[in-house]
C-alpha positions in Angstrom: 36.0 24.8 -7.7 33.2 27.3 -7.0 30.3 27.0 -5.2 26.9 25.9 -6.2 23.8 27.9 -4.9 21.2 25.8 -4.3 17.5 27.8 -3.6 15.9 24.4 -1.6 13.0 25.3 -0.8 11.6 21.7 -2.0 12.5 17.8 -1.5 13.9 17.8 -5.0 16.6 20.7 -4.0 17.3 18.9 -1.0 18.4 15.9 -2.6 20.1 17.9 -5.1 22.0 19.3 -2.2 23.2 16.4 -1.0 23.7 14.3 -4.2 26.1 17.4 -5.3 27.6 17.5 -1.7 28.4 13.7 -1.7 30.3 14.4 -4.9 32.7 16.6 -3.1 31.3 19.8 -4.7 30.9 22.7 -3.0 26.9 23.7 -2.1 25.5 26.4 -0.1 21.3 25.4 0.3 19.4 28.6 0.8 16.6 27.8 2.4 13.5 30.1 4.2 13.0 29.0 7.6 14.7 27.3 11.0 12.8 24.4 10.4 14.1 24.4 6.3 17.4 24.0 8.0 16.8 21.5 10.1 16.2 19.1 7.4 19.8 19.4 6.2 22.9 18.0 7.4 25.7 20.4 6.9 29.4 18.8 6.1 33.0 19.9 4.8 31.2 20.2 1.3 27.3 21.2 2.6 26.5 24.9 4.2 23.4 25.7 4.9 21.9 29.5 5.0 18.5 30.1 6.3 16.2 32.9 6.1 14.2 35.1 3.8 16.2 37.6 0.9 14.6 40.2 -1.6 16.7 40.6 -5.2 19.0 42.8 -3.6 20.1 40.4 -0.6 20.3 37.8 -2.9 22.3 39.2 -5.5 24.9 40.3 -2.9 24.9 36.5 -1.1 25.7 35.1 -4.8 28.9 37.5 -4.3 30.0 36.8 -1.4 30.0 33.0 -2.0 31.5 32.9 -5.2 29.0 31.2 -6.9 29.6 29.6 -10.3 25.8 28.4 -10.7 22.8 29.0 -9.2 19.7 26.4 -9.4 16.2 27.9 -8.2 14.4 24.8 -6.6 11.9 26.5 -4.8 8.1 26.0 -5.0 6.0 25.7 -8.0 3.8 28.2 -6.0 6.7 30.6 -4.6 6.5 32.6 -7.8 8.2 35.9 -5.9 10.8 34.5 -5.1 11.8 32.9 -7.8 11.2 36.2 -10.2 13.8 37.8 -7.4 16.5 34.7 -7.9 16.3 34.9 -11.5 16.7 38.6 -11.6 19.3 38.2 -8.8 21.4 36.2 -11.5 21.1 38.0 -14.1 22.3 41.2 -12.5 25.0 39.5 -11.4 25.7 37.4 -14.4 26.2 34.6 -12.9 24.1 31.2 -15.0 20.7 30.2 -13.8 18.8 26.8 -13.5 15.1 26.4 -12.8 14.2 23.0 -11.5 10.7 22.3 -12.1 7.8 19.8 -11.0 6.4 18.4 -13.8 2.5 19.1 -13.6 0.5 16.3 -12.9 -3.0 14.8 -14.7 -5.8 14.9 -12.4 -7.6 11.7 -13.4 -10.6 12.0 -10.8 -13.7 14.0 -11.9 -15.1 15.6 -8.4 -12.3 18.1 -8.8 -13.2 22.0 -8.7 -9.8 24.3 -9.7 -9.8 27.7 -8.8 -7.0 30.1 -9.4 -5.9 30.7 -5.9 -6.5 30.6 -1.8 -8.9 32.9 -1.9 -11.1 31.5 -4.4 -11.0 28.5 -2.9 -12.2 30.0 0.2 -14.9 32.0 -1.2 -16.0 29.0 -3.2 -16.1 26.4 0.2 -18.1 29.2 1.8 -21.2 28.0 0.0 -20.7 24.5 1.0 -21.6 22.6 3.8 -19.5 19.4 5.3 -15.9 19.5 7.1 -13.1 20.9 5.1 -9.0 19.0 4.6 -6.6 22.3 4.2 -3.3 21.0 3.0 -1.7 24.2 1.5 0.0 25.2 4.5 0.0 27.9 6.9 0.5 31.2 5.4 -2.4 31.1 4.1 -4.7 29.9 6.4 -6.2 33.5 7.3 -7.5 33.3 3.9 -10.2 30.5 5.4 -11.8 32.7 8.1 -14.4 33.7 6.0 -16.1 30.2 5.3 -18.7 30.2 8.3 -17.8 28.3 11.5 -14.6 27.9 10.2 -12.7 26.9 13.4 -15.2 23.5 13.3 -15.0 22.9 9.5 -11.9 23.7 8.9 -8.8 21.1 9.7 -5.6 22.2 8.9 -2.4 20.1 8.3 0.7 22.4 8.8 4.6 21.9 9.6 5.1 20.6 13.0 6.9 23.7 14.6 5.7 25.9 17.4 5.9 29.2 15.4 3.4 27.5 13.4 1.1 26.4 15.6 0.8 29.3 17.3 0.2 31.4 14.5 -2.6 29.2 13.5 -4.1 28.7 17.4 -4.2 32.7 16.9 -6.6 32.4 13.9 -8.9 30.0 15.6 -7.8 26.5 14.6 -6.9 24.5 17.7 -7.2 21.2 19.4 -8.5 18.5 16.9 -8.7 21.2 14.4 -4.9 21.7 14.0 -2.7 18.7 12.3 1.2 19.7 12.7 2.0 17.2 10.6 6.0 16.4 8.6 4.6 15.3 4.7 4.1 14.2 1.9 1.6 11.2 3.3 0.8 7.9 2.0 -2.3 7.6 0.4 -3.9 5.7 2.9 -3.1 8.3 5.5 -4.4 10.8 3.5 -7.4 8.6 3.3 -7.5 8.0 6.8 -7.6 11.5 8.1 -10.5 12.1 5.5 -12.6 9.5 7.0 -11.7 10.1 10.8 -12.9 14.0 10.1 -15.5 13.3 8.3 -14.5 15.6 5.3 -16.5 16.2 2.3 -13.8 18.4 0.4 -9.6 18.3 0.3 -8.0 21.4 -0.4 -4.7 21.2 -1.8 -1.9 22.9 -4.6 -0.3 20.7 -7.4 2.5 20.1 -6.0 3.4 17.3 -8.5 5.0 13.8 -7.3 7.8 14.8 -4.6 4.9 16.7 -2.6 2.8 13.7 -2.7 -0.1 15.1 -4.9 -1.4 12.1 -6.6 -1.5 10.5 -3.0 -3.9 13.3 -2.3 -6.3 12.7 -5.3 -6.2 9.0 -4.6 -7.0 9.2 -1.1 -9.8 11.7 -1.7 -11.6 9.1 -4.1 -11.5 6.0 -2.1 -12.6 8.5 0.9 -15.8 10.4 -1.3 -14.2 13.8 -1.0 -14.6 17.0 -3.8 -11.1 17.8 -4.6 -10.7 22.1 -4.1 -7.7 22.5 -6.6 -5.3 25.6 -6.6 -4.1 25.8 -9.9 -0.7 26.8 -10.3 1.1 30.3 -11.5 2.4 30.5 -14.4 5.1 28.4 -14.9 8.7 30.0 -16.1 10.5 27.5 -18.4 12.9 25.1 -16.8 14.0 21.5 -16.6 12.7 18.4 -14.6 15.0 16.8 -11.8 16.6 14.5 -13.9 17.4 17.0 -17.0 19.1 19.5 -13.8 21.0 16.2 -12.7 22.5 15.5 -15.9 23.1 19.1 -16.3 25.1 19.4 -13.7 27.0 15.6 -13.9 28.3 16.8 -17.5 29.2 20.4 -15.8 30.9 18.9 -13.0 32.4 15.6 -13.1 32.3 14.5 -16.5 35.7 12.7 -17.0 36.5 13.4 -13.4 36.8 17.0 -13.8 34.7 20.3 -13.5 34.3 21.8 -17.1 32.7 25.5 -17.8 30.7 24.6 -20.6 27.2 26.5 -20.7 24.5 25.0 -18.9 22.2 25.6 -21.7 24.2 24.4 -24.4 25.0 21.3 -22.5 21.1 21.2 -22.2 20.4 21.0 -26.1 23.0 18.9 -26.2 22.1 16.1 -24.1 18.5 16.5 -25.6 20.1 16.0 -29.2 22.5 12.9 -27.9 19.3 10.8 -25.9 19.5 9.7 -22.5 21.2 6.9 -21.5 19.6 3.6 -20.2 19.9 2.4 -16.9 20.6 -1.2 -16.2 19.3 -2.5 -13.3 20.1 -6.0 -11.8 17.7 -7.5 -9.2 20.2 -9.7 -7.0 18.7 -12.3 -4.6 21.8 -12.7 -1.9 20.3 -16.0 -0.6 20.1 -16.6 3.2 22.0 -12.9 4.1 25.9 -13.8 4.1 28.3 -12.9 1.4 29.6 -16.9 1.3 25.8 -17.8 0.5 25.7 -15.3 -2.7 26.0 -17.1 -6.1 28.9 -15.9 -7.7 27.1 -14.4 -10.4 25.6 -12.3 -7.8 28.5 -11.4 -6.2 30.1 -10.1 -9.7 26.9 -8.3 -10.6 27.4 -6.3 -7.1 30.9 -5.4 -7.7 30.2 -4.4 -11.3 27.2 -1.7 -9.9 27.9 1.7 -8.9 24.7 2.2 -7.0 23.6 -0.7 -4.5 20.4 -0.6 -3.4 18.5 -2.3 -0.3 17.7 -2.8 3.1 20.5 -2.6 5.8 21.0 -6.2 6.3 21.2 -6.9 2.5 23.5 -4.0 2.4 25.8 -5.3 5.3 25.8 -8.7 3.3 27.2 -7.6 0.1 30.1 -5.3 1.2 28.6 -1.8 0.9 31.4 0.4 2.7 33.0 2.5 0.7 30.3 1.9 -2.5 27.3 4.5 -3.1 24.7 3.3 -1.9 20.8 3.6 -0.9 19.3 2.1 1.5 15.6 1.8 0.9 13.0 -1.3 0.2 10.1 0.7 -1.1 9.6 -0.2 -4.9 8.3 3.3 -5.4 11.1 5.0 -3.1 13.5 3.1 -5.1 12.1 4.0 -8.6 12.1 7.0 -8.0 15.3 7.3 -6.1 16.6 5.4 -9.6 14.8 7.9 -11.9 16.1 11.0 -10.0 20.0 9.6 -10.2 20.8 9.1 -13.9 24.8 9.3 -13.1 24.6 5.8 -11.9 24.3 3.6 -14.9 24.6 0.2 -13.2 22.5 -0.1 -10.4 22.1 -3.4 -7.8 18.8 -3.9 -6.4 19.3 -6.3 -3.5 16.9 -8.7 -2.2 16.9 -11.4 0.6 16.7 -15.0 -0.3 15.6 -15.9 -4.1 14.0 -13.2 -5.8 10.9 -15.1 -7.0 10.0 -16.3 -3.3 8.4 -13.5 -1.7 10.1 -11.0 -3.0 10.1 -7.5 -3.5 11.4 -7.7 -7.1 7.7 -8.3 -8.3 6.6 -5.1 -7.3 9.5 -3.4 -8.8 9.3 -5.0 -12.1 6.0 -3.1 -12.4 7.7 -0.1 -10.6 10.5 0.0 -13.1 8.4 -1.5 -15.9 7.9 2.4 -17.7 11.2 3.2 -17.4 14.1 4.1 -19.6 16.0 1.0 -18.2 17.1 -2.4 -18.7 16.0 -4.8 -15.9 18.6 -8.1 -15.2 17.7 -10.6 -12.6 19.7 -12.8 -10.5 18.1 -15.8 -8.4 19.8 -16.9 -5.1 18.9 -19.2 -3.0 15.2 -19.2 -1.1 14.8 -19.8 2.8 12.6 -23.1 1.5 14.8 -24.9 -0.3 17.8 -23.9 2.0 15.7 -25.1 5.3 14.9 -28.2 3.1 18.1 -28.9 3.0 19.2 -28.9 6.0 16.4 -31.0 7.1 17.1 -33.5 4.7 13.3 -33.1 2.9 12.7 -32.7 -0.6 10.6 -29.8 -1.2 8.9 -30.2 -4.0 5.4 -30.8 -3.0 5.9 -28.3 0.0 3.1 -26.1 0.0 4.4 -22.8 0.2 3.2 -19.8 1.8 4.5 -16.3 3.8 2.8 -15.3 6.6 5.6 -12.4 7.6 3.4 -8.9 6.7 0.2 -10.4 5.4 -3.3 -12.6 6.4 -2.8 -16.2 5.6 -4.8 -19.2 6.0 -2.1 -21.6 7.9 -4.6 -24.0 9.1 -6.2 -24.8 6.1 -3.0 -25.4 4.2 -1.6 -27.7 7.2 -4.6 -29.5 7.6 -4.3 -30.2 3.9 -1.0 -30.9 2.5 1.8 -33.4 4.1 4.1 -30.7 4.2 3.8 -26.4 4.7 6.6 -24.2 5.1 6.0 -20.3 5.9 8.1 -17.2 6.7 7.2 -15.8 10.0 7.4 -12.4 11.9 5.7 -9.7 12.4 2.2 -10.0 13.5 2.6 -13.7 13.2 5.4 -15.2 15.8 6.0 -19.2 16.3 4.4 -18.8 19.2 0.3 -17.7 17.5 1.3 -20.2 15.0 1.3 -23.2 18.2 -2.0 -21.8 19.4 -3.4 -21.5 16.6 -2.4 -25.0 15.5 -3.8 -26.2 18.5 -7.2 -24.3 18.6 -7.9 -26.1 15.6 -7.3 -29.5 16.3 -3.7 -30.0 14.8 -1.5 -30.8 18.1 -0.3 -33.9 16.5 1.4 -31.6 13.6 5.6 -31.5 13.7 7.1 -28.1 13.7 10.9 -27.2 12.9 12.0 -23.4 13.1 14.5 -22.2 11.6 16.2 -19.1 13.0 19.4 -17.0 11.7 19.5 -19.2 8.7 22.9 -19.1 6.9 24.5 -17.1 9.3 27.2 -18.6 12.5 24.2 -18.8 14.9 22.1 -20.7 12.8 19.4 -22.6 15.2 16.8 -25.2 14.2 14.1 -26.7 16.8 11.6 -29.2 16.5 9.1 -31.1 18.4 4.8 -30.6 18.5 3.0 -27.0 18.9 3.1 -27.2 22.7 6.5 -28.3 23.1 7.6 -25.2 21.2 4.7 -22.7 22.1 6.4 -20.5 24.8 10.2 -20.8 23.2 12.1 -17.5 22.7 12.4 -17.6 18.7 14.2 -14.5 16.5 11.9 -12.1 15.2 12.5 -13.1 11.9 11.9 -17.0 11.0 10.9 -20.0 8.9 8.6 -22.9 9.9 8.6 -26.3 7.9 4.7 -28.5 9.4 4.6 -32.2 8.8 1.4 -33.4 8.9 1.1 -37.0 8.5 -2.5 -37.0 8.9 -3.1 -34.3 6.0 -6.7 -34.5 4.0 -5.7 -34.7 0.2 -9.5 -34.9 -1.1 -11.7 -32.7 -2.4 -14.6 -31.8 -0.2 -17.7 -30.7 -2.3 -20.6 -30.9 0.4 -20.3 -30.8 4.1 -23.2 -32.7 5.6 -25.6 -31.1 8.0 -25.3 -33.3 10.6 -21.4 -32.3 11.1 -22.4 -28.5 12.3 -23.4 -27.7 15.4 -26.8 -26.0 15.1 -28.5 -24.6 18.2 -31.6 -22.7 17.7 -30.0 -20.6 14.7 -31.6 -21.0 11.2 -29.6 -23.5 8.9 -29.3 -23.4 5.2 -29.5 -26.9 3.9 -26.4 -28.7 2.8 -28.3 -29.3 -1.0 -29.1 -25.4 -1.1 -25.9 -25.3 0.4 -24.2 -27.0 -2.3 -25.7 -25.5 -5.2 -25.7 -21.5 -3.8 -21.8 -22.4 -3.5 -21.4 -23.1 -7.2 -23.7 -20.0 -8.0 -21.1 -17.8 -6.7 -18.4 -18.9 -9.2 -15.9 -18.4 -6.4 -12.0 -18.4 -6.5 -9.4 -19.3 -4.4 -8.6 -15.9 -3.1 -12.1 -14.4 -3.1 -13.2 -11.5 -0.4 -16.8 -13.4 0.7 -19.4 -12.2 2.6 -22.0 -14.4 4.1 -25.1 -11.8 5.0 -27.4 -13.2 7.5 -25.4 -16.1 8.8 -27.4 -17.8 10.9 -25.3 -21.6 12.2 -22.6 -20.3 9.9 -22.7 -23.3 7.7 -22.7 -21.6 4.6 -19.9 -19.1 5.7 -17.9 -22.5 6.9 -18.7 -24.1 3.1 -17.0 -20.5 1.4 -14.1 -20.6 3.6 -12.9 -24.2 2.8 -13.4 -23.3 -1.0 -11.4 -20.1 -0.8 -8.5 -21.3 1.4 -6.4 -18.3 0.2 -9.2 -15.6 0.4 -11.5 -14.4 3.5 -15.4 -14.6 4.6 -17.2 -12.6 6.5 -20.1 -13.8 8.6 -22.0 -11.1 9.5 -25.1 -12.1 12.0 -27.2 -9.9 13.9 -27.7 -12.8 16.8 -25.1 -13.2 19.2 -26.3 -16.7 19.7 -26.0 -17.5 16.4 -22.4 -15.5 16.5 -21.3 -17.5 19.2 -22.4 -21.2 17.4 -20.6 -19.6 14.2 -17.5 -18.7 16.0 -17.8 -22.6 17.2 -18.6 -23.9 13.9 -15.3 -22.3 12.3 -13.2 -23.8 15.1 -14.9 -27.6 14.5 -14.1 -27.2 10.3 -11.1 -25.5 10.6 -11.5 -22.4 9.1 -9.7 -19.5 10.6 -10.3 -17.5 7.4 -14.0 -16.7 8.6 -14.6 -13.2 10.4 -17.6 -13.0 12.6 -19.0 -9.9 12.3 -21.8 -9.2 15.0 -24.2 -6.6 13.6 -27.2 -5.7 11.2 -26.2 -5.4 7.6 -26.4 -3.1 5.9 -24.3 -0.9 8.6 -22.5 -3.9 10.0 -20.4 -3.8 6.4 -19.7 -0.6 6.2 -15.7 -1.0 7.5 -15.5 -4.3 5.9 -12.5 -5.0 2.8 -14.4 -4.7 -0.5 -15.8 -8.1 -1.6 -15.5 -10.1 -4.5 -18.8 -12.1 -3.6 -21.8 -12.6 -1.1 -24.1 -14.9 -0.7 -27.4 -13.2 1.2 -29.5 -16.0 3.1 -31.2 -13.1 5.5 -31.7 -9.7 5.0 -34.0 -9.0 8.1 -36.0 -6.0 5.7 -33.3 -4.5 4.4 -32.3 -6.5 1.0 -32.4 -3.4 -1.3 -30.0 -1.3 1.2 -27.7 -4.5 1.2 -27.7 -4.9 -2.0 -26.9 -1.1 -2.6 -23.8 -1.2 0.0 -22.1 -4.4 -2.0 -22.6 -2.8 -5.1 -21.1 0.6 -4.1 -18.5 -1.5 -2.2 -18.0 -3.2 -5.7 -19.9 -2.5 -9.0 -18.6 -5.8 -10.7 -19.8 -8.0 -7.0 -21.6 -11.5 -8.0 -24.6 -12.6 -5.5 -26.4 -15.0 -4.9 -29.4 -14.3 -2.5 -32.0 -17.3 -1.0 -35.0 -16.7 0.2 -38.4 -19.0 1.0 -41.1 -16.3 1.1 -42.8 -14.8 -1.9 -42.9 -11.7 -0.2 -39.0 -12.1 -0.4 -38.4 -12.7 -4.2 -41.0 -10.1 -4.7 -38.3 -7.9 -3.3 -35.6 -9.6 -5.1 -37.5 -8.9 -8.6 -37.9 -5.2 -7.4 -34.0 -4.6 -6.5 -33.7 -6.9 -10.1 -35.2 -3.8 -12.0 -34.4 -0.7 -10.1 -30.4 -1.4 -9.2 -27.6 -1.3 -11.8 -27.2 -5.2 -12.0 -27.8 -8.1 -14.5 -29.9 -10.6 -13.8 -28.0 -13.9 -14.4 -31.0 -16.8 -13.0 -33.5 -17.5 -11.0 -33.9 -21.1 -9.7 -36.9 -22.7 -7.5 -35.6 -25.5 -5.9 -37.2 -28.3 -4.4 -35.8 -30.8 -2.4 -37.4 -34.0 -1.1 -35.8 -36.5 1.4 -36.6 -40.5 1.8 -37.7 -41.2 5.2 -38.1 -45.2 6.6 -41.6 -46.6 7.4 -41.3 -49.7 8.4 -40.5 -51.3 5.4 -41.0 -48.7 3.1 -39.8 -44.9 2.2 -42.0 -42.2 2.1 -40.4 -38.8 0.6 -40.7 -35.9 2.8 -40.6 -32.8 0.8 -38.9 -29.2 2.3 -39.9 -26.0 1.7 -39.0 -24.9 -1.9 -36.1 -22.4 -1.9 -35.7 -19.6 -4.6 -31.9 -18.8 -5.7 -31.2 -15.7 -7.0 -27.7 -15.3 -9.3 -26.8 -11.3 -10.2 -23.8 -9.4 -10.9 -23.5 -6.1 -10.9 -23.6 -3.8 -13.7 -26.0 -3.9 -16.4 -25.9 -6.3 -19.6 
């Protein structure tokens, strides 16, 4: 069979490589540099040549190796060298693929696109504000004309030494200088924005492999003017997944290489349609092949791709099967997309897929595909533990506290019976303490370790008995709580907090700013000016799912906060010791806030929340005129809709001697707005 030149000078002609390699046909990767070459494996069907070639060089390499095909998967931007590859094969007549990126929509309108490096250069040498360079460093002399360039300017280059010293030559050093491996998530993308301060982000189109719509995500959440280098004009040439089936009806169609034309097979796969993929989601239950329903454990020998993580991999008998191991929904979308000779793929996922489960972020990850999704249900770690415990489960409450924030407590303190999956941040051990802190010793615990497998372990007894036990890193934890408060809890009274000297909204302004707020169950509160922390403690029982954020300029009335969230029960409130409007600025976008101080700075609260969240509801108290003169003022001039405005006042019956005399408080003004205009 002859060899297949592969020019991989991009992640899409590396996995080309391999794919074709893993097929037992022969490849030989050309790629540019040492470090190119280090991010291929070479094997009995994979060599690997590195270093630079003109048409000449590479001409005479495509003789040497006896190549049958040649497919140019360099760089969108690498125009050269492409022109020399194509001419290489047509001197020595040998067929020619382009692989293309497709070119992406910029959706985001603080872009500016200039035609090259040095335009873009020329064009940030009028601006002021640090600078993001991600197009690499060949380029980066074009940069040393923007002014004070070695302080604006931070650079994210390849991680080799050749590199950095050729950049440390040119002036960028030290914090300056990111030798970085990519493409980056969007949040670090965004991170690195915000930790240097930078006002613009610099970058090519290099379409979804070179993690370009990361870039233009990041640089919106972060505030940054997007710099873009359009790209040269583009020869014509197929996407990664027209080359792959170019090459699978080429190569091993039937089982054998045929010679047909690689353009003629191209028209002719355009003129037949492309196939469907048909996808089965497989929950494999507790992680052993004798726990898989055998309707799972048909689907999986039916597949000829099996996708998941190592253990569910191990589980279903992947030696000897193609396979990819990966639990990313957008990895293994793509990974999917990018493999259309596997027809029948398993996608397989721990316990029951509807239980915490990865399959619901790949139904919307497959969701625009040309595919047919299939699901399978096994059997979930909660009814399994149920099982064995000799509970029914169905008014468990259920909830996952294994990679993500969730309120524990308040679903303990609530329902008879709570079982969560634990690990990570959250071991059996934080779950005793925190049980504890807030006044549930009493609570029964049983953890479940190793479920379905030969070591299978379950403990019981109260949080301390089990607090400093050894536990596997990944478990399950069922909480009885005989003593569980079933009602509905409108109104906390005053008398209940503690109060110190701190300022105390009361509980029938309490009550009714609540309702204003239209809150649900997983709302993002804050509570600006919390004073005893009553109101924040009122939010968090309401929205046992979401998170509040007291934020108090007092650290007395921090302190009595922190104390008042221990007393209710309420691990979902944040303290947040500061002056608002700054004390916010880190803070998760909210859903809601309820203002009850502003200390002088209402408008520049109100303008935070609002850029925080245009859509944000608020209610805002206040007892001074001077106040809701301010509140009418921030009514007009900010972009929200004035929903109502109450004047309430309350008056309380008070013994004397035989009588009762009302005692009237001071009338209280609540404000309702939303943001955006009617």
């Amino acid at each position: 069979m002859s060899t297949v030149i592969i020019f991989a000078g991009t992640t899409e002609g590396r996995m080309l490589s391999e794919e074709l390699s893993g097929k037992q046909i022969p490849v030989t990767a050309c790629v540019a540099t040492e470090y190119g070459e280090t991010l291929l494996t070479e094997n009995r069907y994979l060599k690997v040549h590195a270093g630079r070639m003109d048409r000449e060089q590479i001409a005479g390499f495509i003789q040497r190796e006896g190549a049958g095909l040649v497919v140019d998967a360099t760089h969108p931007y690498a125009a050269v060298v492409s022109q020399n590859v194509s001419l290489a094969c047509q001197d020595t007549k040998v067929p020619y693929i382009r692989l293309i990126r497709e070119s992406e929509k910029v959706d985001f309108e603080h872009v500016v696109q200039v035609s090259s490096v040095e335009e873009a250069a020329d064009y940030l040498a009028g601006t002021e504000g640090n600078i993001l360079v991600t197009t690499g460093s060949k380029e980066l002399a074009k940069y040393t004309v923007i002014p004070d360039c070695e302080k604006r300017v931070f650079a994210r280059v390849l991680s080799t030494g050749e590199v950095a010293q050729a950049c440390e030559k040119l002036g960028f050093r030290g914090r300056n200088l990111i030798c970085m491996q990519g493409p980056f998530s969007e949040e670090l993308n965004a991170a690195m924005l915000r930790q240097f301060d930078c006002r613009y982000l610099v970058t090519k189109e290099t379409g979804k492999a070179g993690g370009f719509e990361e870039k233009i995500r990041a640089a919106s959440r972060a505030g940054a003017r997007v710099v873009l280098v359009g790209r040269p004009p583009e020869q014509e040439g197929y996407s990664y997944e027209e080359v792959m089936e170019l090459l699978k009806e080429r190569f091993w169609k039937n089982g054998e290489e045929t010679q047909k034309d690689p353009e003629e097979t191209a028209h002719d796969r355009q003129d037949a349609g492309a196939g469907k993929h048909i996808i089965t989601l497989i929950g494999i239950g507790m992680g052993t092949r004798s726990g898989m329903t055998v309707e799972a454990t048909e689907a999986v020998k039916e597949a000829d791709l099996l996708i998941g993580a190592g253990r569910m991999l191990e589980a279903a008998g992947h030696a000897n099967r193609p396979f990819y191991e990966d639990y990313d929904a957008k990895r293994i979308a793509d990974y999917i997309r990018t493999h259309p000779e596997y027809t029948r793929v398993a996608v397989l996922l721990s316990g029951d897929i509807g239980f915490y489960s990865g399959a619901k972020r790949l139904y919307e990850a497959l969701a625009d595909g040309n595919c047919e999704i299939r699901s399978i249900c096994g059997i979930s770690s909660a009814a399994y533990f149920c099982g064995k415990l000799h509970l029914a489960w169905e008014d468990v409450c259920l909830k996952s506290a294994h990679g993500r924030k969730t309120n524990l407590v308040g679903a303990v303190r609530s329902h008879e019976k709570t079982f969560t999956i634990l690990g990570g941040a959250k071991s059996v051990g934080d779950l005793c303490r925190e049980l504890q802190e807030y006044g549930l010793s009493h609570v029964r615990l049983h953890i479940g370790e190793r479920l379905g497998y030969p070591e299978e372990k379950i403990t019981s007894g109260k949080p301390e008995e089990l607090e400093n036990g050894s536990y596997d890193g990944l478990c399950v934890a069922l909480m009885e709580n005989p003593e569980h408060f079933s009602g509905v809890r409108a109104c906390v009274d005053d008398e209940e907090f503690l109060r110190g000297k701190a300022p105390m909204t009361k509980s029938e302004i309490r009550s009714l700013s609540v309702a204003k707020l239209h809150l649900t169950r997983d709302a993002v509160v804050y509570d600006v000016g919390a004073g005893t922390g009553s109101v924040s403690v009122e939010l968090a029982l309401q929205v046992m799912d979401g998170r509040v954020y007291a934020i108090e300029r007092k650290e007395e009335a921090c302190s009595l906060i922190e104390e008042n969230r221990r007393r209710f029960g309420t691990p979902n409130v944040e303290v947040i010791h500061g002056l608002a409007p700054e004390a916010m600025e880190e803070l998760p976008a909210p859903s809601h806030a309820f203002i009850g101080g502003s200390a002088g700075n209402l408008k520049e609260i109100m303008e935070c929340l609002l850029k925080k969240n245009p859509r944000i509801r608020m209610v805002i108290n206040t007892v001074t005129l001077e106040t809701i003169g301010e509140v009418m003022d921030c009514l007009k001039t900010l972009p929200v809709t004035e929903e109502e405005i109450l004047s309430v006042s309350i008056a309380k019956a008070k013994g004397l001697g035989p009588y009762h005399l009302m005692t009237g408080q001071n009338p209280v003004y609540i404000v309702t707005c939303r943001g955006g205009r009617a």
